[in-house]
matplotlib code that plots the C-alpha trace (Angstrom):
import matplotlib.pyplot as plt

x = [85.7, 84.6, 85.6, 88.6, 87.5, 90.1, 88.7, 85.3, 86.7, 88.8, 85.7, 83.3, 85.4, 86.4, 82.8, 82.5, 85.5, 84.4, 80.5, 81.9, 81.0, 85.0, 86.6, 89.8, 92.5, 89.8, 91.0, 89.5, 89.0, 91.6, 92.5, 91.4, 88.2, 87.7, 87.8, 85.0, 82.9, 83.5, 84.0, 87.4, 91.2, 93.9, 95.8, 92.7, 92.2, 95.5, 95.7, 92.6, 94.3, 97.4, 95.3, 93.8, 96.5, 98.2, 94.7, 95.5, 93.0, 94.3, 98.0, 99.5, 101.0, 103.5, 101.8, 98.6, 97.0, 95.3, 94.1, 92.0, 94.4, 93.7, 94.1, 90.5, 88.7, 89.7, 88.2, 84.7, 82.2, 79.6, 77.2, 76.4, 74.8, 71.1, 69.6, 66.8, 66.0, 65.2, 65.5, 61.7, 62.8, 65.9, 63.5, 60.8, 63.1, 64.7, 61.6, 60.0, 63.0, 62.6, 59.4, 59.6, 58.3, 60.9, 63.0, 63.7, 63.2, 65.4, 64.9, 61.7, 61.5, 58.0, 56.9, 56.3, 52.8, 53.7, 55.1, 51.3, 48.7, 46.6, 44.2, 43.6, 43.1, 40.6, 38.2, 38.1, 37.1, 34.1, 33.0, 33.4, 31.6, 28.8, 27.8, 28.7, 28.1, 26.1, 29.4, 31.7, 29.7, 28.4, 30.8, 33.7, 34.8, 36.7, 40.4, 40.3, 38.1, 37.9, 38.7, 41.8, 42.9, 42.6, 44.9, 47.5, 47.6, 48.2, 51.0, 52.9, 53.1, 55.8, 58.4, 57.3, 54.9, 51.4, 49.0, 44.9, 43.5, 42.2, 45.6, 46.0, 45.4, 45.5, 47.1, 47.3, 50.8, 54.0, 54.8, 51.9, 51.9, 55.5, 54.0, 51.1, 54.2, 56.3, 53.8, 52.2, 55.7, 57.7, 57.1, 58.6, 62.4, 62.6, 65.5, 64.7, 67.7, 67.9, 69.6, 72.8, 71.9, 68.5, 65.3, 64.1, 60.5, 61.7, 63.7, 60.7, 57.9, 60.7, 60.9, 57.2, 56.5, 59.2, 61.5, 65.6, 67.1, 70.1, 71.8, 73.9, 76.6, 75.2, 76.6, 75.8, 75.3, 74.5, 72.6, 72.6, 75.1, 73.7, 77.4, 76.8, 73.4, 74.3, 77.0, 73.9, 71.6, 74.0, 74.9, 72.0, 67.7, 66.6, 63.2, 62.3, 64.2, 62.9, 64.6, 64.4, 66.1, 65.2, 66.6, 67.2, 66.8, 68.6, 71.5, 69.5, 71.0, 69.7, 70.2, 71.4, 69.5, 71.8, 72.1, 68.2, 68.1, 70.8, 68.7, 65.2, 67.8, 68.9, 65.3, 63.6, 66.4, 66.2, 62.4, 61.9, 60.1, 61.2, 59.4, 60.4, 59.5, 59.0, 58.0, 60.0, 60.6, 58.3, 60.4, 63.2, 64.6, 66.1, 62.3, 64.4, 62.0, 63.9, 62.5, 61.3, 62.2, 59.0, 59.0, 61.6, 60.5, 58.8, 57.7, 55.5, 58.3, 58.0, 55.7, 55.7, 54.7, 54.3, 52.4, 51.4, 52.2, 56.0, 54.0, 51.0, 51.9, 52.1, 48.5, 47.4, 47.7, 47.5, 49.4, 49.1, 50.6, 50.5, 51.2, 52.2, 51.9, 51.4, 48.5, 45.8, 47.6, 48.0, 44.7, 43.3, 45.7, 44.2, 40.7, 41.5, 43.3, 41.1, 38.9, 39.6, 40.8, 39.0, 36.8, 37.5, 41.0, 41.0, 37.8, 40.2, 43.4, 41.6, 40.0, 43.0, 44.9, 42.4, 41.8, 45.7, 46.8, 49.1, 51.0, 51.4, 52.5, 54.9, 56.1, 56.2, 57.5, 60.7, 62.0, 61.7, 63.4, 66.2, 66.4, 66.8, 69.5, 71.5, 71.0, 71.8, 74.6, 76.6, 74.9, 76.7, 80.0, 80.5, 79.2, 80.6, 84.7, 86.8, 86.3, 82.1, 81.3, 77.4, 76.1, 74.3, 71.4, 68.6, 65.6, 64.3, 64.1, 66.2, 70.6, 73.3, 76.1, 79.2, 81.1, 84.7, 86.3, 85.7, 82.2, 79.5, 76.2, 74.3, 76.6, 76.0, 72.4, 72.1, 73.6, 71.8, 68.6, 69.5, 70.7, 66.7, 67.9, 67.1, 68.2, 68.6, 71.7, 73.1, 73.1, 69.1, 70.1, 71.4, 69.9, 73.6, 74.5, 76.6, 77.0, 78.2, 79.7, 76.7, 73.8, 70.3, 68.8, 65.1, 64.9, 61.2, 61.6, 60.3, 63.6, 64.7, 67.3, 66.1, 67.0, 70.3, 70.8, 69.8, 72.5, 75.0, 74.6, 74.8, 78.1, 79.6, 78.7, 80.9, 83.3, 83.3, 83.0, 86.4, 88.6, 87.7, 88.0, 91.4, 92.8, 91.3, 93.9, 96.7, 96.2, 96.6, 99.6, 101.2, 100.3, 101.7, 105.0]
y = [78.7, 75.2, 72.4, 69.8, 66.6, 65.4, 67.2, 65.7, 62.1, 63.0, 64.2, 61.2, 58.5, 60.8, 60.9, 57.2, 56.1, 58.7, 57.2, 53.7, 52.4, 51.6, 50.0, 50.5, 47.9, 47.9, 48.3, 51.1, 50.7, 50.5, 53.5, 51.8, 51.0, 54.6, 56.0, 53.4, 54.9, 58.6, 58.5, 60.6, 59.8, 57.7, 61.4, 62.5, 59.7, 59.3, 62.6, 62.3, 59.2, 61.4, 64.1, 61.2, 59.7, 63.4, 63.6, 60.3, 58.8, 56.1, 54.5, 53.2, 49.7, 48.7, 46.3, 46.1, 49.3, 51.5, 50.8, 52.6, 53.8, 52.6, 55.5, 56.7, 54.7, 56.8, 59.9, 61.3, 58.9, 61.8, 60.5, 61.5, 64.7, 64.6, 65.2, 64.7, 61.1, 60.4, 56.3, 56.0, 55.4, 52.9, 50.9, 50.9, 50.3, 46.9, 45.7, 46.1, 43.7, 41.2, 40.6, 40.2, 37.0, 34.5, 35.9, 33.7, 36.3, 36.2, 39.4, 41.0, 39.7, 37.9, 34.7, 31.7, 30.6, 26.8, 28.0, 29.0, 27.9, 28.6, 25.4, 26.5, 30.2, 28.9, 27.5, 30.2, 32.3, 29.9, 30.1, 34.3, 34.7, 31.7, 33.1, 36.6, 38.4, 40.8, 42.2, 42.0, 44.5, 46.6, 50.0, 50.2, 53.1, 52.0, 51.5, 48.1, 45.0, 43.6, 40.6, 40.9, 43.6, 41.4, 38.3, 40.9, 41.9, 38.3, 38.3, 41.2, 39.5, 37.0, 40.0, 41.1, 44.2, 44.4, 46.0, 46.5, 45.9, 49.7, 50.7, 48.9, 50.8, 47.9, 49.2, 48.5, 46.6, 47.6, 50.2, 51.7, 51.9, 53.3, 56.5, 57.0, 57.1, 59.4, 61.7, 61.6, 62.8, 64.7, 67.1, 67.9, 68.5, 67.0, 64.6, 61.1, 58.7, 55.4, 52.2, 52.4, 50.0, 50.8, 48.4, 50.7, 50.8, 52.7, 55.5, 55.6, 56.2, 59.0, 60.5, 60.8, 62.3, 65.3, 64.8, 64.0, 60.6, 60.1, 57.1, 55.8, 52.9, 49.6, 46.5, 43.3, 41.3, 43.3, 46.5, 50.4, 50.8, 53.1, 55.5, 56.1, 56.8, 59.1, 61.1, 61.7, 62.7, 65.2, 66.7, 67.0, 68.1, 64.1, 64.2, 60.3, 57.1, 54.1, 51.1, 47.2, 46.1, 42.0, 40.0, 43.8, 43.9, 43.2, 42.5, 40.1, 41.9, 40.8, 44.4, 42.7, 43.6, 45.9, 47.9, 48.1, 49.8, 51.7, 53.3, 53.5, 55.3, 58.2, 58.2, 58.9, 61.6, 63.5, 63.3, 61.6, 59.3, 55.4, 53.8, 50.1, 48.2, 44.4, 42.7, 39.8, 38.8, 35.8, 34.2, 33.3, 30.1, 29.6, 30.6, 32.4, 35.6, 39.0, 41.7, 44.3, 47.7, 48.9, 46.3, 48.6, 51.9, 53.9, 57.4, 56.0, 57.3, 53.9, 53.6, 49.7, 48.7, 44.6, 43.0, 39.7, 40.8, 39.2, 35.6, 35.4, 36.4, 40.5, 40.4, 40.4, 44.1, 44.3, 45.6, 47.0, 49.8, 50.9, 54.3, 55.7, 58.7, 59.6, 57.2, 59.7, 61.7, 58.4, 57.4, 61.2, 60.9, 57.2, 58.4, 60.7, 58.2, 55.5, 55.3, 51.3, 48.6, 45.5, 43.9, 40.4, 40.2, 41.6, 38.5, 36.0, 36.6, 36.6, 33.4, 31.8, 32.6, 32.1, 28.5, 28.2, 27.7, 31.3, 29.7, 26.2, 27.8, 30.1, 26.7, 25.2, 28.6, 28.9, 25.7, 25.7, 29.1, 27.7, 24.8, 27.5, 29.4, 26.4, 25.5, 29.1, 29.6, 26.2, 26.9, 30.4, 29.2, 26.2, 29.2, 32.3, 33.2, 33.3, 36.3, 36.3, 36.7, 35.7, 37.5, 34.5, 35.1, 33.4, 34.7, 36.6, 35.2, 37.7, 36.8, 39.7, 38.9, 40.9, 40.0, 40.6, 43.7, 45.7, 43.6, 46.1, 45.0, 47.2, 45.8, 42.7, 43.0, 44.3, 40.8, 38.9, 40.1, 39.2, 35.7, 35.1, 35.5, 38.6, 39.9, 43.0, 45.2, 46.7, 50.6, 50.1, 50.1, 53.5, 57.1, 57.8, 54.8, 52.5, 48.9, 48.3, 44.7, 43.9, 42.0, 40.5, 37.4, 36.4, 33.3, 32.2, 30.4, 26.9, 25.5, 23.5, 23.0, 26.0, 28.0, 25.9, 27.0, 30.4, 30.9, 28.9, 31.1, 34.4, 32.6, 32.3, 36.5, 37.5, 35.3, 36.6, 40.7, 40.0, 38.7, 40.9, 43.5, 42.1, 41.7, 45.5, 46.7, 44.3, 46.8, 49.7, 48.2, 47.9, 50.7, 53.0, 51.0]
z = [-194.2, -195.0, -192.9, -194.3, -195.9, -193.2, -190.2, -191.2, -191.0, -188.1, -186.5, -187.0, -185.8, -183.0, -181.7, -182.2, -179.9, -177.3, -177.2, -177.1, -180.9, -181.3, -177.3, -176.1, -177.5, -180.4, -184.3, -186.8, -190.1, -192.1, -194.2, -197.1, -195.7, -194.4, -198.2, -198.9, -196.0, -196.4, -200.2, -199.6, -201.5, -199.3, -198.8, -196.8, -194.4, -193.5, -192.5, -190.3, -188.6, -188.2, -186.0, -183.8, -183.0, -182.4, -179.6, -178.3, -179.5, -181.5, -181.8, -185.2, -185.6, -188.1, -190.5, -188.3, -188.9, -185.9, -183.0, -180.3, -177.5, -174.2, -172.7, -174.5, -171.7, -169.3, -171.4, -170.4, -172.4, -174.1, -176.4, -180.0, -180.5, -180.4, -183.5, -185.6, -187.5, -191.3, -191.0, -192.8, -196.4, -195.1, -193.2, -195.8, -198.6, -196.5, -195.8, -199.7, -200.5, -197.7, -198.4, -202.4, -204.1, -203.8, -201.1, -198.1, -195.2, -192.2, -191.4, -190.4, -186.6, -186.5, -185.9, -188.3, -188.7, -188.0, -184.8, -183.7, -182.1, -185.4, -185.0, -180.8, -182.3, -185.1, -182.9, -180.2, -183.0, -184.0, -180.5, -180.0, -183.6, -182.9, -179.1, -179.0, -181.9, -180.7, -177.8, -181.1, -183.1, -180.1, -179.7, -177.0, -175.2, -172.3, -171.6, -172.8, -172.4, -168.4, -168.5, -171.2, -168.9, -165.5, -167.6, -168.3, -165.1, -163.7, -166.8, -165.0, -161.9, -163.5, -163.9, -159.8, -161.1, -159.0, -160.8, -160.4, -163.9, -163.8, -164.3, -167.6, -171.1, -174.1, -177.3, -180.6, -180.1, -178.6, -181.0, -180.3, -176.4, -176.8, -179.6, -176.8, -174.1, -175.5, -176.9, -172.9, -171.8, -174.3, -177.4, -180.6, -180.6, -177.5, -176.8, -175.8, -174.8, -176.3, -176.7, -179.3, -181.6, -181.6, -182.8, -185.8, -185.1, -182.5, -184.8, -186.9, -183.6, -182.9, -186.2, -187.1, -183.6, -184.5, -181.5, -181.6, -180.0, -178.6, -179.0, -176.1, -176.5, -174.8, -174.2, -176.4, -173.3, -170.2, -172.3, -171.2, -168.9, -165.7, -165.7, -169.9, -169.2, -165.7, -168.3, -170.4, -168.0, -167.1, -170.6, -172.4, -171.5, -171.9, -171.8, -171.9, -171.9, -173.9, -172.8, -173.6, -169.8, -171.2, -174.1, -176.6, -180.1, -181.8, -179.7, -177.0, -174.3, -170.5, -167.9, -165.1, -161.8, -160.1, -163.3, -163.4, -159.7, -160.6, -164.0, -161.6, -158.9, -161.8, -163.3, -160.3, -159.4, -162.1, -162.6, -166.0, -167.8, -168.6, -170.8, -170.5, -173.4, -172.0, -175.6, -174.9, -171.4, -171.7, -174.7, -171.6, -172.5, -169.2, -167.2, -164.9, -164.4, -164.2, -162.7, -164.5, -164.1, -163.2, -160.0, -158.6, -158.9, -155.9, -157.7, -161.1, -163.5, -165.4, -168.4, -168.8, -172.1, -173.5, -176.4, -177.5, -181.1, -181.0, -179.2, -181.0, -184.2, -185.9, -187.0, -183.3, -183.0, -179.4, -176.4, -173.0, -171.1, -167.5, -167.1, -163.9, -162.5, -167.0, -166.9, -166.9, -170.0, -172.1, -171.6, -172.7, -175.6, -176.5, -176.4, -179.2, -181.4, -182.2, -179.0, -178.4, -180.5, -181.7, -179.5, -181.0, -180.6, -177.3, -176.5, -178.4, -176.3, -172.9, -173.9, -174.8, -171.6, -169.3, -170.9, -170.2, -173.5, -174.2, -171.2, -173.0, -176.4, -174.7, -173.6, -176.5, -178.6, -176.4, -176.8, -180.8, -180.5, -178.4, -180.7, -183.7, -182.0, -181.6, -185.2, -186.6, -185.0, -185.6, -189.2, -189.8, -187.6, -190.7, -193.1, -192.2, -192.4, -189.6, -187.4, -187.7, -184.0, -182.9, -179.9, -178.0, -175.8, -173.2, -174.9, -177.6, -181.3, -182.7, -183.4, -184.0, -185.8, -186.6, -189.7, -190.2, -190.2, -194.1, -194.2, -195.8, -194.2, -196.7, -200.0, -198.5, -198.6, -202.0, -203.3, -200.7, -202.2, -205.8, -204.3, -203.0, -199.0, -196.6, -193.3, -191.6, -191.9, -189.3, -190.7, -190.0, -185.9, -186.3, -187.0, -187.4, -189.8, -187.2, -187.2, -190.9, -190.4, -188.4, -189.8, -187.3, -187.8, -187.1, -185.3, -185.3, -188.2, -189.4, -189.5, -192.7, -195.8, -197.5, -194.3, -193.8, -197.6, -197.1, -194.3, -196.3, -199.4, -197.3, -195.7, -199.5, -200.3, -197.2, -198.4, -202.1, -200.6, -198.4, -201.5, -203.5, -201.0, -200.7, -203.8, -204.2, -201.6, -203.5, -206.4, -204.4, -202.6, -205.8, -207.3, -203.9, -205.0]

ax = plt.figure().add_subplot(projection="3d")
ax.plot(x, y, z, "-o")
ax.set_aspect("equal")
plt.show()
């Protein structure tokens, strides 16, 4: 016997209070709202809100609408079910439009080119091509050039990780060192436990490798929490965990340190991999260094993975891995791929942090960031409507904003688009579609009234989507009468 249109409804936002995606004390959507999502009539949603409030799940207020019961935080947190991803067309379609002719992009997370050192990078590139010519040409087969490797090992020694240069694979980016990681430790149809919401290069590396992810509810400030991920690690054959312990995207989240010894502790108990994906622990406003994850681990579970992409601009396709006790498996695995990557990139960045000046832009890149922040968000309080919420940070370029309740990220992004302004929606987070009324923000911007418009004009869309989504439910008010 099919399942109810109800049961189904009843079902999904059951598994969304349980994993955290809706707190205790927290309201749902609205019944109207619900019919929206699920495409069901008023008759049907209601009765799914009937049966979880009969579970205790939720508790009705006159007027008000419903609202999560508090006794749900006592219930066992259990994540979504593992499953398997399809997030490729999404992400491809989002990023087609953000990048259109005449489209002010605030989405796609990458750094402006006046924000680089482009006139430094120039000349160092005269100098490679005019005295070493004959190195750039000649073939590589090694696990990366020596003396790039040896500057990325002093790099690693700001978040408290000693390392011998031998035990450094570079990459072709971030992304990349992750794909080689996970395809070391895990298989198809394996499960690999990661950060609800989710950066989507992530969900793709997942989906084209075949295996399932599980999504577990994080904090907005503090990231995975160590009992969510301890419940997992119980219920469900993880295989991996890919993490992003400092300044998360897109929510900016900063692991606090007795929540990373806690993950290393359950990691190293239950024999798994960690792959800790340090892109942007550099960009730290505050130069406070934390810790990373690897620093505290005693058994080489920890697959530490960085890149320069997200400092020195995407077209620098290069990143660095240290591998563990998986080291040997990841570098067999690399060898296969694409042997090494390009000799003059790898040359270029060594030169420019050995002459000191990666250190200087960093510098110079976090305080233009911080500057942005500050700008953006007093830019999108004047903007927005009341009850837009912006999830501040100490690093990172990258701002999460949740819009009022009934917001459509995606709806909003379809009129966005045809207004000349992108961003990222939050459904893009999610292999399960979450984070509707949330939208991210690329900071790294060159900041200026056609960005101050841009914001303004995405400010006036959210405005126009609530009335009418308002005088909507006036209609069927009335029409109830």
């Amino acid at each position: 016997m099919p399942i109810k249109k109800y049961q189904l409804v009843a079902d999904t936002i059951s598994q969304q209070i349980l994993t955290g995606y809706f707190q205790p004390g927290e309201k749902i959507p609205s019944v109207r709202a619900s019919c929206e999502q699920f495409h069901v009539s008023m008759t049907t949603v209601q009765a799914a809100y009937e049966i979880l409030e009969d579970n205790g799940l939720v508790t009705s207020r006159p007027s008000s609408g419903y609202f999560v019961s508090r006794l749900a935080d006592t219930e066992h947190l259990t994540p979504i079910k593992p499953q398997g991803i399809s997030v490729y067309n999404r992400m491809i379609s989002v990023l087609n439009d953000c990048h259109k002719d005449g489209v002010i992009n605030l989405g796609t997370a990458v750094v402006s080119p006046s924000l680089l050192p482009t006139h430094q990078i120039k000349k160092l590139l005269n100098k490679l091509t005019r005295d070493h010519m004959l190195e750039l040409v000649a073939p590589e087969f090694s696990s990366g050039y020596p003396p790039l490797r040896r500057e990325f090992a002093k790099r690693m020694l700001n978040v408290n990780v000693e390392v011998h240069p031998d035990d450094i694979l570079i990459t072709g980016g971030c992304q990349d060192a992750i794909a080689l990681a996970l395809s070391a430790v895990a298989n198809a149809g394996d499960i690999i436990a990661v950060e609800s919401p989710c950066f989507p290069g992530l969900l793709q590396v997942i989906e084209s490798l075949g295996m399932k992810a599980l999504p577990l509810p994080c904090s907005g400030s503090l990231g995975m929490k160590p009992d969510v991920l301890q419940d997992a690690l119980q219920s469900w054959p993880i295989s991996a965990i890919v993490l992003v312990p400092s300044f998360s995207n897109p929510t900016g989240s900063l692991m606090p340190i007795e929540s990373r010894k806690r993950v290393i502790e359950l990691v190293e108990e239950y024999d798994i991999a960690l792959i800790e994906d340090d892109l942007f622990s550099e960009l730290n406003y505050q130069d406070k260094p934390v810790p990373a994850i690897k620093s505290l681990e005693m058994k080489g579970n920890v697959i530490y993975c960085s890149s320069v992409s997200k400092s020195l601009g995407s077209g620098f396709r290069l990143g660095w891995l240290c591998g563990g006790k998986y080291h040997s498996k990841v570098m067999k695995l690399k060898a296969f791929r694409n042997v090494s990557e390009p000799l003059i990139i790898q040359m270029l960045i060594a030169e420019l942090m050995k002459l000191g000046g990666y250190s200087k832009h960093l510098k110079k890149l976090k305080i233009a960031l911080h500057h942005n922040q500050k700008l953006m968000q007093v830019c999108i309080k004047n903007s927005f409507p009341k009850g837009t919420l912006v999830n501040s940070c100490d690093g990172g370029y990258v701002l999460w904003v949740q819009l009022p309740e009934l917001c459509d990220s995606r709806e909003l992004f379809t009129q966005a688009i045809k207004n000349g302004v992108a961003f990222f929606p939050g459904d893009v987070f999610s292999p399960h579609e979450h984070y509707l009324s949330y939208i991210r923000f690329n900071l790294a911007v060159k900041w200026s009234q056609e960005i101050e418009q841009a914001i303004k004009c995405l400010g006036e869309l959210v405005k126009y989507q609530l009335e009418r989504r308002a005088a909507q439910s006036q209609i069927e008010r009335a029409a109830v009468n």
